[in-house]
HTML snippet that shows the backbone in 3Dmol.js (N, CA, C, O; Angstrom):
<script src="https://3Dmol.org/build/3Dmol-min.js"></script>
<div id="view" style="width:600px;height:400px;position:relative"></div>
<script>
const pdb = `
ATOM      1  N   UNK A   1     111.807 -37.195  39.282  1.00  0.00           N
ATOM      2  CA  UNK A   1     111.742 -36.305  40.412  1.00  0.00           C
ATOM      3  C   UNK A   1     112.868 -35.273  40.276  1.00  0.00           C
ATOM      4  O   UNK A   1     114.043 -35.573  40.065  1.00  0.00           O
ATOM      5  N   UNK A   2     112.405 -34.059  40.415  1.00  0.00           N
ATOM      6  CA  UNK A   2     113.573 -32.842  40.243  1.00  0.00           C
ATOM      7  C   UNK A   2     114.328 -32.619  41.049  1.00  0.00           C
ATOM      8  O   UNK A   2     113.709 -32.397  42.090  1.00  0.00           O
ATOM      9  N   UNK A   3     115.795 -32.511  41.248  1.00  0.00           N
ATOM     10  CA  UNK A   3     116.409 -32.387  42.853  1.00  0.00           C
ATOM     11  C   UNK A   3     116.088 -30.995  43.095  1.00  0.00           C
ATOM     12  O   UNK A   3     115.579 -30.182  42.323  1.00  0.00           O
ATOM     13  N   UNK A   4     116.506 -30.839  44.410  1.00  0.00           N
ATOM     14  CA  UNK A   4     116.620 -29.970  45.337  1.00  0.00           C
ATOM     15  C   UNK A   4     117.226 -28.842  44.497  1.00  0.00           C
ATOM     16  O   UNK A   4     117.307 -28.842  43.268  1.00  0.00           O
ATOM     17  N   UNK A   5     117.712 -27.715  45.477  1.00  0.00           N
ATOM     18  CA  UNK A   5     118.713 -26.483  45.142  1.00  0.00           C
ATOM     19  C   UNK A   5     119.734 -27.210  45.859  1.00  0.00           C
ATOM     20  O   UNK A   5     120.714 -27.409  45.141  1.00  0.00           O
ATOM     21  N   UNK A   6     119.851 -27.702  47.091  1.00  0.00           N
ATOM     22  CA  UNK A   6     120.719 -27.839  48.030  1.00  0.00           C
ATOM     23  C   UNK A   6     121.318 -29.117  46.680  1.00  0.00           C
ATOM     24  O   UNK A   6     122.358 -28.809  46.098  1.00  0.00           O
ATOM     25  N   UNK A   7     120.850 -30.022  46.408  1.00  0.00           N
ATOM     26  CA  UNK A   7     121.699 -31.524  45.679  1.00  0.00           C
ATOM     27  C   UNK A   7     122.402 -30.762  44.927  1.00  0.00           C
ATOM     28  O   UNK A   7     123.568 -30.621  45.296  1.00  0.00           O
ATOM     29  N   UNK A   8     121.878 -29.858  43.371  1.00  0.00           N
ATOM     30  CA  UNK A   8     122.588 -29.447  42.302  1.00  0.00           C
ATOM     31  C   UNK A   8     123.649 -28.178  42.746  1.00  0.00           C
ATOM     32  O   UNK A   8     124.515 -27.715  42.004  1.00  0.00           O
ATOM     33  N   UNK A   9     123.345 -27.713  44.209  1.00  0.00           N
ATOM     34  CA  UNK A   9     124.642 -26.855  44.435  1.00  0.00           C
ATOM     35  C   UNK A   9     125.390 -27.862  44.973  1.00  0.00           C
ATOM     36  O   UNK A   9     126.041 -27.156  45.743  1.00  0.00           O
ATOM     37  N   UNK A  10     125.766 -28.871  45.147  1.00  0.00           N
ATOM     38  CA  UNK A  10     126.831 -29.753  45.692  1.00  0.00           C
ATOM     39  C   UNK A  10     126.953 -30.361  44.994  1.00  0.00           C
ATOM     40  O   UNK A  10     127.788 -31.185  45.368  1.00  0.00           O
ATOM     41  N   UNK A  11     126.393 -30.708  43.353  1.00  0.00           N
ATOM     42  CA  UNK A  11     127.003 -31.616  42.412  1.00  0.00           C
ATOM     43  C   UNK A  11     127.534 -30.242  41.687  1.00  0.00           C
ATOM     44  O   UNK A  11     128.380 -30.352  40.800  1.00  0.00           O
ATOM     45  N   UNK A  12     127.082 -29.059  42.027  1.00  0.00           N
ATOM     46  CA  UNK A  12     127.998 -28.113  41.042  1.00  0.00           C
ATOM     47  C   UNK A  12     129.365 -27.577  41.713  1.00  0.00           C
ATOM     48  O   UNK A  12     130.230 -26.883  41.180  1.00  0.00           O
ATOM     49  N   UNK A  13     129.323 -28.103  43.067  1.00  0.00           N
ATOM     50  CA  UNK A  13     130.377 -27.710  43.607  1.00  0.00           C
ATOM     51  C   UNK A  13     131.716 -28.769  43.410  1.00  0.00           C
ATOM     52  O   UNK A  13     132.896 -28.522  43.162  1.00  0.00           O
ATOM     53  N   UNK A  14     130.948 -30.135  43.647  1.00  0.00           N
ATOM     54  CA  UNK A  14     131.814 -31.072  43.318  1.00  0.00           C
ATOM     55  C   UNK A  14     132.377 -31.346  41.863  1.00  0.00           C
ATOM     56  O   UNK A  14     133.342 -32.099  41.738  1.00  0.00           O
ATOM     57  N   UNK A  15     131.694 -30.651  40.586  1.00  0.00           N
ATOM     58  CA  UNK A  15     132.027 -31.078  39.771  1.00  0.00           C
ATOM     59  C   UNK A  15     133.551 -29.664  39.420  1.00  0.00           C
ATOM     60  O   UNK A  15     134.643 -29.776  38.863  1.00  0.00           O
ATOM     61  N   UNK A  16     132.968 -28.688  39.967  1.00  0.00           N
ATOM     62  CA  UNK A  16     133.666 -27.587  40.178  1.00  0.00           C
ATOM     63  C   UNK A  16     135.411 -27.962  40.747  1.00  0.00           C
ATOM     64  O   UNK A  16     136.469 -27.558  40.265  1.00  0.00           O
ATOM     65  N   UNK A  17     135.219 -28.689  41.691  1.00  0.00           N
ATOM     66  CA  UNK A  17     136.330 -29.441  42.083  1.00  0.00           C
ATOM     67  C   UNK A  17     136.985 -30.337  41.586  1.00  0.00           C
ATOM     68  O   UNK A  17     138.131 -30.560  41.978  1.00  0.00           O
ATOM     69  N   UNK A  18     136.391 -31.060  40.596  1.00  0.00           N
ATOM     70  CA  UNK A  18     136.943 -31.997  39.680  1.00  0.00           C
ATOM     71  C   UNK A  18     137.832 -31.495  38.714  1.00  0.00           C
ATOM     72  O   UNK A  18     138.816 -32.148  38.368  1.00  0.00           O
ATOM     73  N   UNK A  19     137.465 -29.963  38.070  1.00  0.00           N
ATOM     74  CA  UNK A  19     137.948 -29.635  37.157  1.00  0.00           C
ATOM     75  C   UNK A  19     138.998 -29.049  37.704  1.00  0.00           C
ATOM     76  O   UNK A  19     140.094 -29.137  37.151  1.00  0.00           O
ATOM     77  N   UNK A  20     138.844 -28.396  38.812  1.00  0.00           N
ATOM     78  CA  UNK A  20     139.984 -27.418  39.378  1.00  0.00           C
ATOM     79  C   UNK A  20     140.994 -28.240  39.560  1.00  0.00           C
ATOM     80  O   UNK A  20     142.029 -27.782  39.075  1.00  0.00           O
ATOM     81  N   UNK A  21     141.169 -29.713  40.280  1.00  0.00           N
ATOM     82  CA  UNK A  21     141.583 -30.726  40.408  1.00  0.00           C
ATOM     83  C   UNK A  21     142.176 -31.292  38.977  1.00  0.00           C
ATOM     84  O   UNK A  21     143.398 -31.157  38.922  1.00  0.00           O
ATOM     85  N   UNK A  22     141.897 -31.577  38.423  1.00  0.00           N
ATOM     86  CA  UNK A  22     141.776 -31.929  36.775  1.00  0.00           C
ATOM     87  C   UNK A  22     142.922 -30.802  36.341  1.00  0.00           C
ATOM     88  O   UNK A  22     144.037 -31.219  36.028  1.00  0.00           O
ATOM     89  N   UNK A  23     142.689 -29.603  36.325  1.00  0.00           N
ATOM     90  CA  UNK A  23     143.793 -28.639  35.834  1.00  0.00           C
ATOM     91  C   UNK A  23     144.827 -28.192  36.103  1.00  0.00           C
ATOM     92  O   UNK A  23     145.712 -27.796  35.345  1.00  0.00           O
ATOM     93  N   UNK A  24     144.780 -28.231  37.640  1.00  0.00           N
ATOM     94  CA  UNK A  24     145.973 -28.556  38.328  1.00  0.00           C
ATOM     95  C   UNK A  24     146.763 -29.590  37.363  1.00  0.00           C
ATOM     96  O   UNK A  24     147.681 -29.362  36.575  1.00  0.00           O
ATOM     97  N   UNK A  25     146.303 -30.436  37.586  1.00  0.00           N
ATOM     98  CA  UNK A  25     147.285 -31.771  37.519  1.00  0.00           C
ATOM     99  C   UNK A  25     147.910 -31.891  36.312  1.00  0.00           C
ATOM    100  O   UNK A  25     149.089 -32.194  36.129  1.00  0.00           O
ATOM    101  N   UNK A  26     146.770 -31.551  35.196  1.00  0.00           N
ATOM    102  CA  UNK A  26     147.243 -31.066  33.612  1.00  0.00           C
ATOM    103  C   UNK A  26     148.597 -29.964  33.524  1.00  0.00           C
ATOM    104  O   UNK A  26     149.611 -29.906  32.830  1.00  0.00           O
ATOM    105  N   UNK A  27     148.096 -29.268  34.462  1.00  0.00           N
ATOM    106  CA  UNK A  27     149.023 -27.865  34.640  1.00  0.00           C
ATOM    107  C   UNK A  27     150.170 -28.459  34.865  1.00  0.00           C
ATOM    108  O   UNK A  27     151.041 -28.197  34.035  1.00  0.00           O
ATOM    109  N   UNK A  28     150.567 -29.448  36.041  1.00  0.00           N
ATOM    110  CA  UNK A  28     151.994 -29.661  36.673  1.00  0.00           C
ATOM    111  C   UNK A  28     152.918 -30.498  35.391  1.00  0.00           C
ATOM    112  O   UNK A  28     154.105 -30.394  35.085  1.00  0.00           O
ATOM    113  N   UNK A  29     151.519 -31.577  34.665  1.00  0.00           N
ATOM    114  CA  UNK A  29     151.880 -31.900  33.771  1.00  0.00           C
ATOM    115  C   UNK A  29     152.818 -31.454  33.065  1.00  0.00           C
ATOM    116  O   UNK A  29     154.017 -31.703  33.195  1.00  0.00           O
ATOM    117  N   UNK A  30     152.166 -30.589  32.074  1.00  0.00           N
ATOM    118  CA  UNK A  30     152.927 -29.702  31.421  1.00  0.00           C
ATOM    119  C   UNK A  30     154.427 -28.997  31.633  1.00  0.00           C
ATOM    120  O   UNK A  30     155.431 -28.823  30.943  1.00  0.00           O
ATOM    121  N   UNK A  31     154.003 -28.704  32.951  1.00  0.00           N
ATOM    122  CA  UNK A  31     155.337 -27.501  33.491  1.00  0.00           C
ATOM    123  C   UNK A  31     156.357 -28.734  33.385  1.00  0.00           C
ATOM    124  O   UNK A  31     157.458 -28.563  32.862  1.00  0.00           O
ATOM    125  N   UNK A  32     155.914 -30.150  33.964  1.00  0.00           N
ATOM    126  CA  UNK A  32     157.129 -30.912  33.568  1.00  0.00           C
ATOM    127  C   UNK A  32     157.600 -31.688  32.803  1.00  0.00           C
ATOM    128  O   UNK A  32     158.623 -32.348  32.981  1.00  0.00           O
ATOM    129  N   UNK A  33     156.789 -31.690  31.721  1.00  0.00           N
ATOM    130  CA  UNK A  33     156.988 -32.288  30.485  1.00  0.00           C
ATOM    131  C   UNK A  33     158.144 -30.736  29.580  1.00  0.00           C
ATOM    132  O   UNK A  33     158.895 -30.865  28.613  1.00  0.00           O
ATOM    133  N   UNK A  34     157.905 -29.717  30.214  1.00  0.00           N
ATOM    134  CA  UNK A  34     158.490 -28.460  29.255  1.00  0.00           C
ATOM    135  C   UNK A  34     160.216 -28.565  30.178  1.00  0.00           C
ATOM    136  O   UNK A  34     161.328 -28.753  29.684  1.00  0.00           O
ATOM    137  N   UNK A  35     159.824 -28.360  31.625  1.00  0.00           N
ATOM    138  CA  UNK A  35     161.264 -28.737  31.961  1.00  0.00           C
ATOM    139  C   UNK A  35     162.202 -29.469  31.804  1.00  0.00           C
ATOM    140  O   UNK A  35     163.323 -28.988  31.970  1.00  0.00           O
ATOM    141  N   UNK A  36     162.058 -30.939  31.415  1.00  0.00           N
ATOM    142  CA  UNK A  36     162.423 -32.115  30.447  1.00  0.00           C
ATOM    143  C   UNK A  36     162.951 -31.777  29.586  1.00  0.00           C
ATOM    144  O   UNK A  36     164.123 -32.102  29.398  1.00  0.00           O
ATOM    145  N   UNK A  37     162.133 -30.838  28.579  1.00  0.00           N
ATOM    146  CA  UNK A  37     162.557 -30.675  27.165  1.00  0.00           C
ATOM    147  C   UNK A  37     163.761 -29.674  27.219  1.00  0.00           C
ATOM    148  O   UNK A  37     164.784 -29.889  26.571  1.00  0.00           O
ATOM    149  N   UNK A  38     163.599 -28.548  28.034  1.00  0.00           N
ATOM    150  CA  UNK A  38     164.478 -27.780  28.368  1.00  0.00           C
ATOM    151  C   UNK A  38     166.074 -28.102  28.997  1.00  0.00           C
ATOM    152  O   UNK A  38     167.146 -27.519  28.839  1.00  0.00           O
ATOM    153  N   UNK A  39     165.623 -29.465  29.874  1.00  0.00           N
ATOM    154  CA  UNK A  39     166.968 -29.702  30.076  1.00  0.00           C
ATOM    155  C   UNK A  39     167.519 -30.604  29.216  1.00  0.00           C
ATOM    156  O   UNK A  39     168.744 -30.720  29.177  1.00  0.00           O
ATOM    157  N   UNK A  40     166.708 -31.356  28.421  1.00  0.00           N
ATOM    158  CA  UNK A  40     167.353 -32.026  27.037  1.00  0.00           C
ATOM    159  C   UNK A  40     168.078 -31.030  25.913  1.00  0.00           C
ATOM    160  O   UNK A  40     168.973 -31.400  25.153  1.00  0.00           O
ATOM    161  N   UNK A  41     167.573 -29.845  25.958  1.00  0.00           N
ATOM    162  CA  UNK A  41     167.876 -29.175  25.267  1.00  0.00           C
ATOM    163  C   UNK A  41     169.489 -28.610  25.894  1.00  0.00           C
ATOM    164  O   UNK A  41     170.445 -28.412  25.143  1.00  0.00           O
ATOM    165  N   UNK A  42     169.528 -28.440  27.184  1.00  0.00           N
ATOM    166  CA  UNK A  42     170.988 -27.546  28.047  1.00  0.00           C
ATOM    167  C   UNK A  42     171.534 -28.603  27.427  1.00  0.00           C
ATOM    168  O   UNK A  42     171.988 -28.229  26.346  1.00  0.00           O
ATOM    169  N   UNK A  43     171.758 -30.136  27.670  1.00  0.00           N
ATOM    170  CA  UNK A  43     172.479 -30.704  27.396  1.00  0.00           C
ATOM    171  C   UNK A  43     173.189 -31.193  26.017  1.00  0.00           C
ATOM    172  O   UNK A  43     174.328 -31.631  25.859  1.00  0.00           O
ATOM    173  N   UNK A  44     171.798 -30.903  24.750  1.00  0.00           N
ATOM    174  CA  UNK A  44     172.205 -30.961  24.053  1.00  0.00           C
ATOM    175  C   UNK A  44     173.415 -29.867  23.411  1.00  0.00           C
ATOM    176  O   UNK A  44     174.226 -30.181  22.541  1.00  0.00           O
ATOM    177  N   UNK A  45     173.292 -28.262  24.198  1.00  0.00           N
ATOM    178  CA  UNK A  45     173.794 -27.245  23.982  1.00  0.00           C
ATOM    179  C   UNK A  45     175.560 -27.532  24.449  1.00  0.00           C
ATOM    180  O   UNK A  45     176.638 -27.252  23.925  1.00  0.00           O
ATOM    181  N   UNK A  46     175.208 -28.108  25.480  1.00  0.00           N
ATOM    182  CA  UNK A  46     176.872 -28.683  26.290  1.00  0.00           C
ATOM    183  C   UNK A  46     177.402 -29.347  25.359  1.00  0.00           C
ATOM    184  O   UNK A  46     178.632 -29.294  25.389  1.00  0.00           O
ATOM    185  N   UNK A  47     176.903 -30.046  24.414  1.00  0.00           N
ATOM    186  CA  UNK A  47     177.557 -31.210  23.992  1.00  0.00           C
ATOM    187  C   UNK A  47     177.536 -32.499  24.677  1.00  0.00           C
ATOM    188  O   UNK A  47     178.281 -33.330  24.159  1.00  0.00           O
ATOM    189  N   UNK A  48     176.692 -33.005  26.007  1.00  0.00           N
ATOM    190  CA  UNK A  48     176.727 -34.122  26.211  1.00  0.00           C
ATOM    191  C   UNK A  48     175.825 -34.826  25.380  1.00  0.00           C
ATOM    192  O   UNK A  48     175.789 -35.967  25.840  1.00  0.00           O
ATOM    193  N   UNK A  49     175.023 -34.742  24.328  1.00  0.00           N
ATOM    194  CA  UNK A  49     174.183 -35.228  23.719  1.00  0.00           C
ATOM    195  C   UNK A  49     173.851 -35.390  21.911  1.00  0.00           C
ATOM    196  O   UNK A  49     173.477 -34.328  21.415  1.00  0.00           O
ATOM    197  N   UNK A  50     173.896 -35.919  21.474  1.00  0.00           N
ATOM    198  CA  UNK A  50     173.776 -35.999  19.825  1.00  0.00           C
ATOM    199  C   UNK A  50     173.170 -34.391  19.087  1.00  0.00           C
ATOM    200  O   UNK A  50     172.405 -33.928  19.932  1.00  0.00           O
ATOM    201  N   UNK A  51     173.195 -34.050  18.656  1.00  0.00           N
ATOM    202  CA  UNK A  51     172.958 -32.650  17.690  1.00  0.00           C
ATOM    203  C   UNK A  51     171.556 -32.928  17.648  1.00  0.00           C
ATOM    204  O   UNK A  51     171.224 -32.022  16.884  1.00  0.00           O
ATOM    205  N   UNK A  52     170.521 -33.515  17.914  1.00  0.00           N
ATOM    206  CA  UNK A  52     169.321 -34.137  17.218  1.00  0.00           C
ATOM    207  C   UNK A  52     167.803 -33.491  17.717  1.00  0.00           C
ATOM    208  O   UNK A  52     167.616 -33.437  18.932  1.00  0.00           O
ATOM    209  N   UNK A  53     166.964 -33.113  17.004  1.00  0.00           N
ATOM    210  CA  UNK A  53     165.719 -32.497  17.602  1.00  0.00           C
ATOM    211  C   UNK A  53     164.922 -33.187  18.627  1.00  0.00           C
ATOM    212  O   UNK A  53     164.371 -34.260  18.380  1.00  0.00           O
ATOM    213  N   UNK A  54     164.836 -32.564  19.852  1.00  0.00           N
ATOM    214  CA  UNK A  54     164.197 -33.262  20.745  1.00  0.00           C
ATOM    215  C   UNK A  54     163.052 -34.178  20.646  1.00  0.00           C
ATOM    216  O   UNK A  54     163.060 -35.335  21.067  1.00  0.00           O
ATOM    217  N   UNK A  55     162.013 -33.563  20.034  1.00  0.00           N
ATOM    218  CA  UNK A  55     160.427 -33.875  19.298  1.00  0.00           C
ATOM    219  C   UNK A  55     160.782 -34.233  17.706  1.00  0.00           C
ATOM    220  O   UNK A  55     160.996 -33.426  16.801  1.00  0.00           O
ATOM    221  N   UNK A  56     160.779 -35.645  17.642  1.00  0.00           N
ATOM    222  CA  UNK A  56     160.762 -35.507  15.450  1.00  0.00           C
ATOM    223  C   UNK A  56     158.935 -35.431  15.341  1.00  0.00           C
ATOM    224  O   UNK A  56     158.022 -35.272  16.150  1.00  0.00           O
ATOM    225  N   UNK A  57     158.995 -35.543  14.565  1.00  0.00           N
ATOM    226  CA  UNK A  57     157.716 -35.523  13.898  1.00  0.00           C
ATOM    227  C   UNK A  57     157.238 -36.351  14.062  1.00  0.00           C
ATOM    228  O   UNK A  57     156.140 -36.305  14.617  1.00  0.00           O
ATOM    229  N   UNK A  58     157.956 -37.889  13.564  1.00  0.00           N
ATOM    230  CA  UNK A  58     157.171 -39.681  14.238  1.00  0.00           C
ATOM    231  C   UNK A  58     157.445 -39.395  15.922  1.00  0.00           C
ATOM    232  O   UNK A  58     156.936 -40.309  16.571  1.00  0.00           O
ATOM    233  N   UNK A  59     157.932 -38.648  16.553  1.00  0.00           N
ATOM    234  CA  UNK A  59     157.949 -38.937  18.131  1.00  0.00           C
ATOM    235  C   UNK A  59     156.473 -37.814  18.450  1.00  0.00           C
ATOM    236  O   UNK A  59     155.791 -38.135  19.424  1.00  0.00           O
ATOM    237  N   UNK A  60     156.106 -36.785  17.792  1.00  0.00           N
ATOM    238  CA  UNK A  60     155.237 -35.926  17.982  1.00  0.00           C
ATOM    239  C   UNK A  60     153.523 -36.729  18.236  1.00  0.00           C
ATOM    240  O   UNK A  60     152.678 -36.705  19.132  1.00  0.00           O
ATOM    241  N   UNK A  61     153.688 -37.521  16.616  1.00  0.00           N
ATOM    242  CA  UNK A  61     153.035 -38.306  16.495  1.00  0.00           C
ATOM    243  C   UNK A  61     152.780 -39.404  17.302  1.00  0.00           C
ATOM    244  O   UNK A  61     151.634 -39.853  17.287  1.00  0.00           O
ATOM    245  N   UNK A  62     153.647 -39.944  18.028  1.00  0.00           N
ATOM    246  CA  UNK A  62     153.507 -40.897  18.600  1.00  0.00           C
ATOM    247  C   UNK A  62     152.780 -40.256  20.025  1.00  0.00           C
ATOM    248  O   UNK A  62     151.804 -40.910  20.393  1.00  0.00           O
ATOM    249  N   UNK A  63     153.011 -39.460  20.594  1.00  0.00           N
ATOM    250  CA  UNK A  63     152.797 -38.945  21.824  1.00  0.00           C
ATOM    251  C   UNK A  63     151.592 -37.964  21.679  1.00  0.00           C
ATOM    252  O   UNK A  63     151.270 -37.384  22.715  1.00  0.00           O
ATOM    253  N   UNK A  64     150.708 -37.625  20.283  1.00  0.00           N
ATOM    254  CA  UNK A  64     149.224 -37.243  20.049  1.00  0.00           C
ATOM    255  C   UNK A  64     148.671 -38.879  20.556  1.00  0.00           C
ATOM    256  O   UNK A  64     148.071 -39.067  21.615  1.00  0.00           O
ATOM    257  N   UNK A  65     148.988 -39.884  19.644  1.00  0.00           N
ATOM    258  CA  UNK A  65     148.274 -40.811  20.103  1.00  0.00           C
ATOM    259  C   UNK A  65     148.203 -41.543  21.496  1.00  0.00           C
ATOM    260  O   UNK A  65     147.130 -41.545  22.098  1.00  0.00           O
ATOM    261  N   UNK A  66     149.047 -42.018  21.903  1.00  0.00           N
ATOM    262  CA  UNK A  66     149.590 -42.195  23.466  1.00  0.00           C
ATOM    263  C   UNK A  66     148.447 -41.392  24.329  1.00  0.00           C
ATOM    264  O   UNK A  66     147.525 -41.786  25.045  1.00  0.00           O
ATOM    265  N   UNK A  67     148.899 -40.140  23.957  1.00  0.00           N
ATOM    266  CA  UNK A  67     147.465 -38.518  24.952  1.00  0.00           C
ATOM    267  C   UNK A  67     145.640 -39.284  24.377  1.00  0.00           C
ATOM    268  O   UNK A  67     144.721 -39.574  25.142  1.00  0.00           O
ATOM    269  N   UNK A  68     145.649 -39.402  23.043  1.00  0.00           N
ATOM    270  CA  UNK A  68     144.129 -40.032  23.147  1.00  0.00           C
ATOM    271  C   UNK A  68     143.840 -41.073  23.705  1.00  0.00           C
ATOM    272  O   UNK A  68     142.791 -41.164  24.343  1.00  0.00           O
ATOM    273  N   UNK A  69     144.777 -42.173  23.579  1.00  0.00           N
ATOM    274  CA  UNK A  69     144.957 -43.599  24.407  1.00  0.00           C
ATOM    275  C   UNK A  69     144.754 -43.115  25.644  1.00  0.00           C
ATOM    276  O   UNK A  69     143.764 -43.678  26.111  1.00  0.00           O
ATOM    277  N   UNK A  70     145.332 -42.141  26.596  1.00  0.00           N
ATOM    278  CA  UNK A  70     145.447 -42.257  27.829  1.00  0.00           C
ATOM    279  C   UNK A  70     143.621 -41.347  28.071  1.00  0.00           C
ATOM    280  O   UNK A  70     142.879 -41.759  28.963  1.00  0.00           O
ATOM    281  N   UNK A  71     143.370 -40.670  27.544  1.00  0.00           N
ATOM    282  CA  UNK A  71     141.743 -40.040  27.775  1.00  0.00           C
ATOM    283  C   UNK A  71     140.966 -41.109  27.311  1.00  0.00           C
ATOM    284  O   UNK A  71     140.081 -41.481  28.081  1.00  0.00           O
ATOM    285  N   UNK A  72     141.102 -41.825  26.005  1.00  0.00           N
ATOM    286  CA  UNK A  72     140.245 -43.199  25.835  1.00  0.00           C
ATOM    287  C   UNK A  72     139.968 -44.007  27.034  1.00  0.00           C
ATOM    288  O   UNK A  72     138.917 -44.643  27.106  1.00  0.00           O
ATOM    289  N   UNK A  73     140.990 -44.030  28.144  1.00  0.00           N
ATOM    290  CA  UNK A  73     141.044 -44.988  28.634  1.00  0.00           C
ATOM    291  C   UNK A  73     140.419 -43.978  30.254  1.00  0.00           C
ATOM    292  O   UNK A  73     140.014 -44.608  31.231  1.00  0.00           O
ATOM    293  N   UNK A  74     140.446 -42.848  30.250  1.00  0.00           N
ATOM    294  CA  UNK A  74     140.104 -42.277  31.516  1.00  0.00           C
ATOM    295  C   UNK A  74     138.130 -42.392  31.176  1.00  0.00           C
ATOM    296  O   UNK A  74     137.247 -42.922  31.850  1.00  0.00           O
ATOM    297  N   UNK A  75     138.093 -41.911  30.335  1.00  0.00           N
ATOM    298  CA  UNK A  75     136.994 -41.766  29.862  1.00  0.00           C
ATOM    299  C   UNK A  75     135.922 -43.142  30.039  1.00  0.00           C
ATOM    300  O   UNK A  75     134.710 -43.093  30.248  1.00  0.00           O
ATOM    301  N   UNK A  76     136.986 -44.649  29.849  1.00  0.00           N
ATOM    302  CA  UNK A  76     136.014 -45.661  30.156  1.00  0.00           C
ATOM    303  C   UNK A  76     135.971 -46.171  31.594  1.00  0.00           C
ATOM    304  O   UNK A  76     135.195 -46.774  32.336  1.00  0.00           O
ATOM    305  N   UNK A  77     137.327 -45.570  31.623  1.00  0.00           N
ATOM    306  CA  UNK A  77     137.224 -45.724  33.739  1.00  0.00           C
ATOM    307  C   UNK A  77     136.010 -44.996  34.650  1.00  0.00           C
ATOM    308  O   UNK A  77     135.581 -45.327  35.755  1.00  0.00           O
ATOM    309  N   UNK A  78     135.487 -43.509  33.483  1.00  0.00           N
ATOM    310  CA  UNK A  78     134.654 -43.093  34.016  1.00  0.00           C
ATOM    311  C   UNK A  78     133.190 -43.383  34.398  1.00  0.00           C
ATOM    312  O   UNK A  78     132.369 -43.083  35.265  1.00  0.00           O
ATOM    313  N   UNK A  79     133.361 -44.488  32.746  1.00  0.00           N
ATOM    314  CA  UNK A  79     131.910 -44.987  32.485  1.00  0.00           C
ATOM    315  C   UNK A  79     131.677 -46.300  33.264  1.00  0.00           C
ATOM    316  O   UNK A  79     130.548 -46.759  33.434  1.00  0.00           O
ATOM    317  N   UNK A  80     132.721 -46.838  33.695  1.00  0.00           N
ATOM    318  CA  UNK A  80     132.568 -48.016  34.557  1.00  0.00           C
ATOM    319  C   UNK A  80     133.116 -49.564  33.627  1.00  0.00           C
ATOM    320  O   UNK A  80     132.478 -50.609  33.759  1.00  0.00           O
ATOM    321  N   UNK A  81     133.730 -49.520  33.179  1.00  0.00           N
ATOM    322  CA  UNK A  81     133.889 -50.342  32.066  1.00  0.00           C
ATOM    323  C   UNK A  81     135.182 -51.159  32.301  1.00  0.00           C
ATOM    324  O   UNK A  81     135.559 -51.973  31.458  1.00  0.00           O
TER     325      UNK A  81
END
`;
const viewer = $3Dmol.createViewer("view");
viewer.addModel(pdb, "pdb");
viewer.setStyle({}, {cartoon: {color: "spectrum"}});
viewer.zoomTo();
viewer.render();
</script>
């Protein structure tokens, strides 16, 4: 049975909201994952902190996988699992 106009404009509205919702949150993410780095960085500039690159390469790595782990796992929350 085909829905309505009225159903698929309210699953397009809601899904509309999911994402807007969704990007937000990615967004704040970010802004504070960069402020972090930034103030790791002031401090490293002060001298309260070791000379050492914020991100190595095994920490880069580690935190690609961690990000698929954490969508692996949204992704089966989605499916019901």
């Amino acid at each position: 049975m085909s829905k309505t106009l009225a159903q698929r404009r309210n699953e397009n509205a809601r899904k509309a909201g999911v994402l807007l919702v969704g990007g937000v949150i990615g967004a704040l993410t970010g802004v504070g994952a960069a402020y972090l780095l930034w103030q790791a960085k002031e401090r490293r500039s002060r001298g309260l902190e070791a000379d050492e690159p914020v991100i190595t390469s095994g920490g880069a790595v580690k935190l690609g996988v961690m990000l698929f782990g954490l969508l692996r796992q949204i992704n089966e929350l989605a499916r019901g699992k």
